[in-house]
C-alpha atoms as an extended CHARMM CRD file, in Angstrom:
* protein
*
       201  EXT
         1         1  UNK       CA            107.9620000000       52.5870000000      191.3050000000  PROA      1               0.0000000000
         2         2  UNK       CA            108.0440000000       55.7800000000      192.8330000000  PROA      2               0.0000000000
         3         3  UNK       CA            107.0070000000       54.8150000000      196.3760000000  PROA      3               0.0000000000
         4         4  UNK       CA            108.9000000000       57.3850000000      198.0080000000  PROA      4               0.0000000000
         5         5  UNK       CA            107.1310000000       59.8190000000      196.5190000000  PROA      5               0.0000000000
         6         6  UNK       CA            103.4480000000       60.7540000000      198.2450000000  PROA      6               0.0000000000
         7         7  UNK       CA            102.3700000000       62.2690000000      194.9560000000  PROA      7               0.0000000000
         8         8  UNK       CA            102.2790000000       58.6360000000      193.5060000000  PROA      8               0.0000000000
         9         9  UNK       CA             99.3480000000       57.7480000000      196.1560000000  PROA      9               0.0000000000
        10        10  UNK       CA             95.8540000000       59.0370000000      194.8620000000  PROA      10              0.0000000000
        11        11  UNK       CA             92.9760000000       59.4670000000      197.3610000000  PROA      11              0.0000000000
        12        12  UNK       CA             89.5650000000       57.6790000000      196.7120000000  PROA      12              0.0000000000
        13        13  UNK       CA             86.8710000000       58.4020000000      199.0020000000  PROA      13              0.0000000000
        14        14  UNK       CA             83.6460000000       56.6360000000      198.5810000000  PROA      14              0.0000000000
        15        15  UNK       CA             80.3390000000       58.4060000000      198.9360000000  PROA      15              0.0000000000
        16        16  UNK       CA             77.4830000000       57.2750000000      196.5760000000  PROA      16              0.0000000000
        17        17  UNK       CA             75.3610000000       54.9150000000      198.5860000000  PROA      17              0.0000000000
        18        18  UNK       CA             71.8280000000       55.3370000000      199.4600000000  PROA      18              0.0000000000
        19        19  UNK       CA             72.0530000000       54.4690000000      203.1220000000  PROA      19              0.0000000000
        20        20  UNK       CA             68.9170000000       51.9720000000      202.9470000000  PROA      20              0.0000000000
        21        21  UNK       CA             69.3540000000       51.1590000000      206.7550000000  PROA      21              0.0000000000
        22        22  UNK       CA             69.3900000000       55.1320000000      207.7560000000  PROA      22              0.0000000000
        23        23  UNK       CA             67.0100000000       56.0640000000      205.1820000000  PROA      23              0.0000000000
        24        24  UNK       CA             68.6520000000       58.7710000000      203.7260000000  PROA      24              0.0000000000
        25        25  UNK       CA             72.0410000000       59.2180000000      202.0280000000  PROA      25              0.0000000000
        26        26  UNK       CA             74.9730000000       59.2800000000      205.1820000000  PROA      26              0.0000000000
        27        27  UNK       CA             77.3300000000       61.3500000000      203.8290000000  PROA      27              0.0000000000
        28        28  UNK       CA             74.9290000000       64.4110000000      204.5840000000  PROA      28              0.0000000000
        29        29  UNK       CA             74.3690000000       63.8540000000      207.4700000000  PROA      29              0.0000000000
        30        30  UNK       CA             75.9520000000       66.4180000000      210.3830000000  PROA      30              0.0000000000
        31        31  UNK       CA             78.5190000000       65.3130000000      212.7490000000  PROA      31              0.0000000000
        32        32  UNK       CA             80.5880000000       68.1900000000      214.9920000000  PROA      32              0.0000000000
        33        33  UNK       CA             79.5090000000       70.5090000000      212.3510000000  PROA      33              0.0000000000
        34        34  UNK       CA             79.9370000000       69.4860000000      209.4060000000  PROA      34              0.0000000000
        35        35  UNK       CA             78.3500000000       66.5420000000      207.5480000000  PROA      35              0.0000000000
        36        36  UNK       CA             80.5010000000       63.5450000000      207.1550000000  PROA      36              0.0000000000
        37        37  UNK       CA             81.1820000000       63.8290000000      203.1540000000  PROA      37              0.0000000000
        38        38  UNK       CA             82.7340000000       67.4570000000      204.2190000000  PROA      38              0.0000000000
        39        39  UNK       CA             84.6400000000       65.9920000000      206.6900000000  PROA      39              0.0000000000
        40        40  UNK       CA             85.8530000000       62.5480000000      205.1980000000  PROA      40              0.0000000000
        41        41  UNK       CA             86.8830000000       64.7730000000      202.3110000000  PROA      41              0.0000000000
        42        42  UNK       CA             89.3250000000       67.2390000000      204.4310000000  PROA      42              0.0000000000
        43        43  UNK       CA             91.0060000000       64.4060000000      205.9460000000  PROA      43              0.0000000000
        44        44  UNK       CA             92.1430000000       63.3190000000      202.4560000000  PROA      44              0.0000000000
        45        45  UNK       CA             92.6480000000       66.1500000000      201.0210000000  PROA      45              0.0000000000
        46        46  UNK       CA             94.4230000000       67.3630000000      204.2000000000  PROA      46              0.0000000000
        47        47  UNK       CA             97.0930000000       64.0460000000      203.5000000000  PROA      47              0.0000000000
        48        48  UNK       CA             99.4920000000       64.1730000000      201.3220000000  PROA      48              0.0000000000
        49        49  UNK       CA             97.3870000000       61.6870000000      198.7460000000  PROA      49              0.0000000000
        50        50  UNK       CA             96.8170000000       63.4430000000      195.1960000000  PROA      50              0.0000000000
        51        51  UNK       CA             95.1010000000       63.4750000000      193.0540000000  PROA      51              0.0000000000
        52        52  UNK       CA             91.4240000000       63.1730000000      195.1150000000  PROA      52              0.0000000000
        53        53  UNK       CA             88.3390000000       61.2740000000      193.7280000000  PROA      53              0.0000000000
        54        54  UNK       CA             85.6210000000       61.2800000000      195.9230000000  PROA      54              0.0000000000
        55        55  UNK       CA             82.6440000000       59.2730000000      193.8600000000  PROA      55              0.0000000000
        56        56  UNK       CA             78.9630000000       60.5380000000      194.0010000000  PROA      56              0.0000000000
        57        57  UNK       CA             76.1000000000       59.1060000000      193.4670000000  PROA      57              0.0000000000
        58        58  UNK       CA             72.6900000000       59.5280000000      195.4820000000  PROA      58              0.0000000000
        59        59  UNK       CA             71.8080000000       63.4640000000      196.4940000000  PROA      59              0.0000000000
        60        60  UNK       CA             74.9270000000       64.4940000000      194.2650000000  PROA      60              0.0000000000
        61        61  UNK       CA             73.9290000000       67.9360000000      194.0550000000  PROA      61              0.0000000000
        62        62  UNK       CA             73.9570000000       68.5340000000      197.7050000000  PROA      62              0.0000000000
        63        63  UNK       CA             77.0830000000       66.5800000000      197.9110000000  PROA      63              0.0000000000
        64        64  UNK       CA             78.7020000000       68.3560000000      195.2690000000  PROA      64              0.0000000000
        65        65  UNK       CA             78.1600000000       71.5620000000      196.5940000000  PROA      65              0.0000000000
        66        66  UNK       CA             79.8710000000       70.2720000000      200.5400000000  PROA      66              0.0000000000
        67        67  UNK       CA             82.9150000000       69.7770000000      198.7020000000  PROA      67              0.0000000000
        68        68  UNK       CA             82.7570000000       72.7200000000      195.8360000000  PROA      68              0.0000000000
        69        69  UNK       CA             85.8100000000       74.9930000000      197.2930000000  PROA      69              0.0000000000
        70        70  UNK       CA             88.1770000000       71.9540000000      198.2370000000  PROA      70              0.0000000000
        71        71  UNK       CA             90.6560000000       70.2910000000      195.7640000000  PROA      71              0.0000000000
        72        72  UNK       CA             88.9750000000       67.3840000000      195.1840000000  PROA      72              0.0000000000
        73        73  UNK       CA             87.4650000000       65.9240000000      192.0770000000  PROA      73              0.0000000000
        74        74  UNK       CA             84.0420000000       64.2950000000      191.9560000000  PROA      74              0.0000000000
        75        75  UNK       CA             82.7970000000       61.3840000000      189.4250000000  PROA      75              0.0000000000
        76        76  UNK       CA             79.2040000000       60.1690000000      189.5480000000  PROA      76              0.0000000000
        77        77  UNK       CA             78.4350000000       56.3830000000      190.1240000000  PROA      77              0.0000000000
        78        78  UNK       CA             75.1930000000       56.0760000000      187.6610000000  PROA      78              0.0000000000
        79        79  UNK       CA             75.2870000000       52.9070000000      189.0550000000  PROA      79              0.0000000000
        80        80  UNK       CA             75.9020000000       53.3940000000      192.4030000000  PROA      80              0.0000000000
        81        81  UNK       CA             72.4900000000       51.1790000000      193.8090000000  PROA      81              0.0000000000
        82        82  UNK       CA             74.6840000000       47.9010000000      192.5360000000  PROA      82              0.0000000000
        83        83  UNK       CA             77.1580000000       48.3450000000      195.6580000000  PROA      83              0.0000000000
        84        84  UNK       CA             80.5220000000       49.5360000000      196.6180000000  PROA      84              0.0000000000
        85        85  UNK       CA             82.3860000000       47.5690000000      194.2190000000  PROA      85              0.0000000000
        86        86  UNK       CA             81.1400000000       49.8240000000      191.1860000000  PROA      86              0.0000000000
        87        87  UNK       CA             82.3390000000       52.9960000000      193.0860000000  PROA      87              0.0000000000
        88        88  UNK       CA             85.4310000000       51.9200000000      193.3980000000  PROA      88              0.0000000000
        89        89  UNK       CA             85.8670000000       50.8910000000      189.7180000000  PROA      89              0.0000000000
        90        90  UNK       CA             84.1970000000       53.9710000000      188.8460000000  PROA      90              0.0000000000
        91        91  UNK       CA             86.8290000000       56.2530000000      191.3150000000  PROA      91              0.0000000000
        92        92  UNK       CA             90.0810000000       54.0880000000      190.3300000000  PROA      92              0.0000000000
        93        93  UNK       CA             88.9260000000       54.5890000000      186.5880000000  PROA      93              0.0000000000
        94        94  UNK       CA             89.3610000000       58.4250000000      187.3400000000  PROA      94              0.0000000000
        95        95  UNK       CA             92.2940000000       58.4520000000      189.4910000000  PROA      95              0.0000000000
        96        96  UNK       CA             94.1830000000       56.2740000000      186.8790000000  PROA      96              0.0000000000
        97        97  UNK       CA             93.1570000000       59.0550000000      184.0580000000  PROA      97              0.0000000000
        98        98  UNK       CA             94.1850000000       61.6360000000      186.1980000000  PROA      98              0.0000000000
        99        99  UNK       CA             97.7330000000       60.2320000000      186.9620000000  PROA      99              0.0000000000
       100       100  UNK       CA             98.2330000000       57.4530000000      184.5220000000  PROA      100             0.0000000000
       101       101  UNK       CA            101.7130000000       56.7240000000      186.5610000000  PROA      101             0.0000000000
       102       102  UNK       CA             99.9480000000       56.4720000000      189.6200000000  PROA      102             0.0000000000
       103       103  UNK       CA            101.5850000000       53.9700000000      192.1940000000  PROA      103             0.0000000000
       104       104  UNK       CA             98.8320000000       53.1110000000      194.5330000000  PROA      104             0.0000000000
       105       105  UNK       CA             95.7210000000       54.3120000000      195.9990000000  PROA      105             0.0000000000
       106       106  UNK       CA             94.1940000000       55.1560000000      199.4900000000  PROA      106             0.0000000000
       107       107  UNK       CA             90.4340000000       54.2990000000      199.5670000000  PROA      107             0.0000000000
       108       108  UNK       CA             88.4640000000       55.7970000000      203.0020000000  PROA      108             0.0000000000
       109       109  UNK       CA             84.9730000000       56.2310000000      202.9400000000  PROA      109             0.0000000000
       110       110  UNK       CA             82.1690000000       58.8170000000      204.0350000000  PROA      110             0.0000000000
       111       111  UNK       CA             81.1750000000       56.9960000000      206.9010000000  PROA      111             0.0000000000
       112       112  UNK       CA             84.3700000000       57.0790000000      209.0750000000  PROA      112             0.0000000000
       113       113  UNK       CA             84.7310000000       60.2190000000      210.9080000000  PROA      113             0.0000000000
       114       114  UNK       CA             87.6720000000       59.4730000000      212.8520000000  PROA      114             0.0000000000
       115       115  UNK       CA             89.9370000000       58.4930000000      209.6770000000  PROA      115             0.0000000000
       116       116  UNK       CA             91.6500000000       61.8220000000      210.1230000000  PROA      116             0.0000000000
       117       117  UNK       CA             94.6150000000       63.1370000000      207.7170000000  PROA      117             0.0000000000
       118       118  UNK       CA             96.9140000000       61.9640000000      210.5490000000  PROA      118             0.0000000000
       119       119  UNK       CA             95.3730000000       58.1830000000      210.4190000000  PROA      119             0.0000000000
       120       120  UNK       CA             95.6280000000       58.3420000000      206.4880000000  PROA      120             0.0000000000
       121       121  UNK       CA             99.3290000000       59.1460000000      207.2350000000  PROA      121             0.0000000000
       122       122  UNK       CA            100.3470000000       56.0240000000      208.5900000000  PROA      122             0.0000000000
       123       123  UNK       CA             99.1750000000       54.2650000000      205.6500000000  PROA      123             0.0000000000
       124       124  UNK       CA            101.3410000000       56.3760000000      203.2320000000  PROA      124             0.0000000000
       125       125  UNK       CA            104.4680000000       55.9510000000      205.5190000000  PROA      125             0.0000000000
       126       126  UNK       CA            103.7320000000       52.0490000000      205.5340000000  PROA      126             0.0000000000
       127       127  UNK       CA            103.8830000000       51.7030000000      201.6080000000  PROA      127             0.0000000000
       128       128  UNK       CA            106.9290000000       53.8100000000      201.5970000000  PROA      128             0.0000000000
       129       129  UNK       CA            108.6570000000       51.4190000000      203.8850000000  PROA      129             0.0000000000
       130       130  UNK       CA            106.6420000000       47.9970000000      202.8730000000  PROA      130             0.0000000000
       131       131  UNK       CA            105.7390000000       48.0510000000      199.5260000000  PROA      131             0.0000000000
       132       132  UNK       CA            103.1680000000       46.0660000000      200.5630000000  PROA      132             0.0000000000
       133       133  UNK       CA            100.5220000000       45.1520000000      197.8480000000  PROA      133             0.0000000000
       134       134  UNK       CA             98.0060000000       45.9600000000      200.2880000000  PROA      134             0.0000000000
       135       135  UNK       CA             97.9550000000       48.1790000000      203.4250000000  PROA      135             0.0000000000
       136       136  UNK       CA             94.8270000000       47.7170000000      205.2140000000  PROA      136             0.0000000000
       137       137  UNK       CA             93.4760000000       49.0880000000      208.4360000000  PROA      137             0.0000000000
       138       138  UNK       CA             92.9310000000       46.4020000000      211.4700000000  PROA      138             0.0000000000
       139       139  UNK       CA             90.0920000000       46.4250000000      213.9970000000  PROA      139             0.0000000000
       140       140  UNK       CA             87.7070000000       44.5470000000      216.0430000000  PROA      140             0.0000000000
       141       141  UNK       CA             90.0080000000       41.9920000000      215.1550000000  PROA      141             0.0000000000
       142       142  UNK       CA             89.3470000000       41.8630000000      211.2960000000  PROA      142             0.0000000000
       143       143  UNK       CA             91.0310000000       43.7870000000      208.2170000000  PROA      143             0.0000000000
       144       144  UNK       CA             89.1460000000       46.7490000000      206.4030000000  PROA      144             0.0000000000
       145       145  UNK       CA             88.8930000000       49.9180000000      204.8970000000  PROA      145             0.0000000000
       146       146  UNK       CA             90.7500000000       52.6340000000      204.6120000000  PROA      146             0.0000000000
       147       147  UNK       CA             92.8230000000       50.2410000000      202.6160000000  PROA      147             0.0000000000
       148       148  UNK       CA             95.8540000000       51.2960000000      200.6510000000  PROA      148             0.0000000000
       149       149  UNK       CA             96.0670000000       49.5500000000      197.6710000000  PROA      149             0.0000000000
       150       150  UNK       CA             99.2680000000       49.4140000000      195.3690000000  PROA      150             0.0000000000
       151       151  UNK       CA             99.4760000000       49.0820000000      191.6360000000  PROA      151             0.0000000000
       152       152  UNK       CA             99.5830000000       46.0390000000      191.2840000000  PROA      152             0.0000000000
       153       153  UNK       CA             95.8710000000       45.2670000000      192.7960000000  PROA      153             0.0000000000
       154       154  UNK       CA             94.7130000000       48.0960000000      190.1410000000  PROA      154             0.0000000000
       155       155  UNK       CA             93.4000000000       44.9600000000      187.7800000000  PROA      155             0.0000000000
       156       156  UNK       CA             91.6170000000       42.8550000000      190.6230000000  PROA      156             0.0000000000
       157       157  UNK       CA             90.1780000000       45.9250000000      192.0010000000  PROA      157             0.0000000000
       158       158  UNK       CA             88.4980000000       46.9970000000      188.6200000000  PROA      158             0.0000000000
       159       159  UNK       CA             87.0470000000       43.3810000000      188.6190000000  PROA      159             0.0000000000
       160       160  UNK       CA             84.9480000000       43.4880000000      192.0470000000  PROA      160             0.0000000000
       161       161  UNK       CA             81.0910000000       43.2990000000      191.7950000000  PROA      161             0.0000000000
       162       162  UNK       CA             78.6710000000       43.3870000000      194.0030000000  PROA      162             0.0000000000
       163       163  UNK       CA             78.4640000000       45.4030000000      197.8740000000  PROA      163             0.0000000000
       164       164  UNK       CA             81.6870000000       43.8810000000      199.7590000000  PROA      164             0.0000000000
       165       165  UNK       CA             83.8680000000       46.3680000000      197.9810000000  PROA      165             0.0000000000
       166       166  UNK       CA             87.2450000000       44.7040000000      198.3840000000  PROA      166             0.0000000000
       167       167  UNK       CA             86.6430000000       43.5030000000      201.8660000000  PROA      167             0.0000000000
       168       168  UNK       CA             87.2420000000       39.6780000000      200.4930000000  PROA      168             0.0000000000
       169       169  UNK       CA             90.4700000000       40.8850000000      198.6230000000  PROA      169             0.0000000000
       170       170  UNK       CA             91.6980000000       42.5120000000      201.6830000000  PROA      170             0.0000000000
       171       171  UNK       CA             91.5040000000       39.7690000000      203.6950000000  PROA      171             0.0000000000
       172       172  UNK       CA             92.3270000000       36.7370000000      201.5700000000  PROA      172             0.0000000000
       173       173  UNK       CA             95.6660000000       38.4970000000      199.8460000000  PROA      173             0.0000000000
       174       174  UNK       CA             98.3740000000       36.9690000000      202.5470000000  PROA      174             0.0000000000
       175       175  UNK       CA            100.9390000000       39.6750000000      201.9710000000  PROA      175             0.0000000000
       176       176  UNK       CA             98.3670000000       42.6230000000      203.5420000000  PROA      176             0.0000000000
       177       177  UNK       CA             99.8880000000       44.1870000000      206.0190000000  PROA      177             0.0000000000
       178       178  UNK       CA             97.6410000000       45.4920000000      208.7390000000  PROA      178             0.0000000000
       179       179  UNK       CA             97.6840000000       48.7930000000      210.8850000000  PROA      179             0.0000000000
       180       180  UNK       CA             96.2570000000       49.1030000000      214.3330000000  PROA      180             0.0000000000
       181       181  UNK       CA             93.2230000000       51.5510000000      213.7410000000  PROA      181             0.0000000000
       182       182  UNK       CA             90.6970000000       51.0600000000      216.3180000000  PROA      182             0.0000000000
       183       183  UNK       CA             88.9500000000       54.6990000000      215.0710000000  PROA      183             0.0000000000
       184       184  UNK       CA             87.7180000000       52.7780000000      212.1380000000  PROA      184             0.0000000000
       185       185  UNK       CA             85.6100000000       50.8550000000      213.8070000000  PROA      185             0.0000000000
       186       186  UNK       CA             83.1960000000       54.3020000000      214.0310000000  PROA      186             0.0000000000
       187       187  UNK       CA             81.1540000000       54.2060000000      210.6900000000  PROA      187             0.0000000000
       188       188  UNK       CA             77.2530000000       55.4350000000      210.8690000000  PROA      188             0.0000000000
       189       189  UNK       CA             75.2300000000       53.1070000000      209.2740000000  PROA      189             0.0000000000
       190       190  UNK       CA             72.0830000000       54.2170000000      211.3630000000  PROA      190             0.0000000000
       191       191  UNK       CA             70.9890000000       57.4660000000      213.4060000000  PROA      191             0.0000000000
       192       192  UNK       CA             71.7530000000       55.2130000000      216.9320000000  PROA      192             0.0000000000
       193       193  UNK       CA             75.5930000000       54.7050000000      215.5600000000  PROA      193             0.0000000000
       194       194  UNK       CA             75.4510000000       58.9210000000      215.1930000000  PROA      194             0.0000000000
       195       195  UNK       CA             74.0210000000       59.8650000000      218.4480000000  PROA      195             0.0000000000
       196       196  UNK       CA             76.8020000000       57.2450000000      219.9720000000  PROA      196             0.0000000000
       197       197  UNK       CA             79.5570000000       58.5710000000      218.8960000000  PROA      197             0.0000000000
       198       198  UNK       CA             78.3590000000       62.3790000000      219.6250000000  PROA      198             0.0000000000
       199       199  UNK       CA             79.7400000000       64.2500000000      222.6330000000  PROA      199             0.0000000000
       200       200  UNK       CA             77.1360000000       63.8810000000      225.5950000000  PROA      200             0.0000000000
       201       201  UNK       CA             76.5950000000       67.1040000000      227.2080000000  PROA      201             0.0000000000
């Protein structure tokens, strides 16, 4: 294992859903901006994760071209409607042909503006000291993504179905090790959660 080393960690960020409860796909929408694919996908890029998958899948034309000049890689989720859990498989798949000696990975999503480079940061210094088998952010007092995953979840992870993602691996693996992260508690899933979070004037 080459834990010390950030170049081991690969960044996945998820952004292929739909958004059926906003009614348009999330990640386009604007926020301080920028829309929140462009900004999700700084915030990894901007850590010291590599390589970067983000996964596409609804509007991925417009999405592709929000992240065309950064150094991040795209894959498209055909099926992307069938939930998270195909994105991921679909983004590890990548990562692992990217960096076959890869030693974990770092999954955020779109919909998590204040998951900033910084936040991603204390996940990476975490595996470095813990080696735990899963890092996972902690708020509202439950375990979730961003998640870092190490190596040796690679095989579970590639066997999730359905639209929990790996919210029931996170949180019935007994050796995660959780970090404070109240910011990820902001995710958009409507146009009310936006205009919340928004600076009032």
């Amino acid at each position: 294992m080459t834990a010390n080393n950030a170049t081991g960690i690969g960044g996945l960020l998820l952004a292929a859903g739909g958004s059926l409860r906003l009614g348009s796909p999330k990640q386009l929408l604007a926020f301080q901006g920028k829309t929140l694919l462009r900004r999700t996908a700084e915030a990894i890029v901007g850590s010291e994760c590599k390589p970067n998958i983000v996964v596409l899948g609804a509007e991925v034309e417009s999405s592709k071209s929000e992240i065309s000049e950064l150094n991040i890689a795209y894959v498209i989720n055909k099926d992307w409607e069938s939930g998270m859990s195909s994105s991921i498989r679909v983004g590890l798949e990548k990562l692992v042909l990217l960096n076959p000696e890869i030693d974990a990975v770092m999954i955020t999503l779109c919909d998590q503006p204040s998951v900033t480079a910084e936040k991603i940061g204390l996940f990476i210094e975490a595996f470095k000291e813990k080696h735990s088998p899963i890092i996972a952010a902690k708020y509202n007092g439950v375990l979730g993504v961003p998640t870092l995953f190490s190596r040796e979840m690679f095989d579970a992870l590639s066997q999730l179905e359905g639209d929990k993602g790996a919210r029931d691996l996170i949180r019935q693996t007994k050796s995660t090790f959780a970090i404070e992260l109240p910011e990820a508690a902001i995710d958009i899933d409507t146009l009310q959660d936006l205009d919340a979070i928004r600076p009032q004037n």
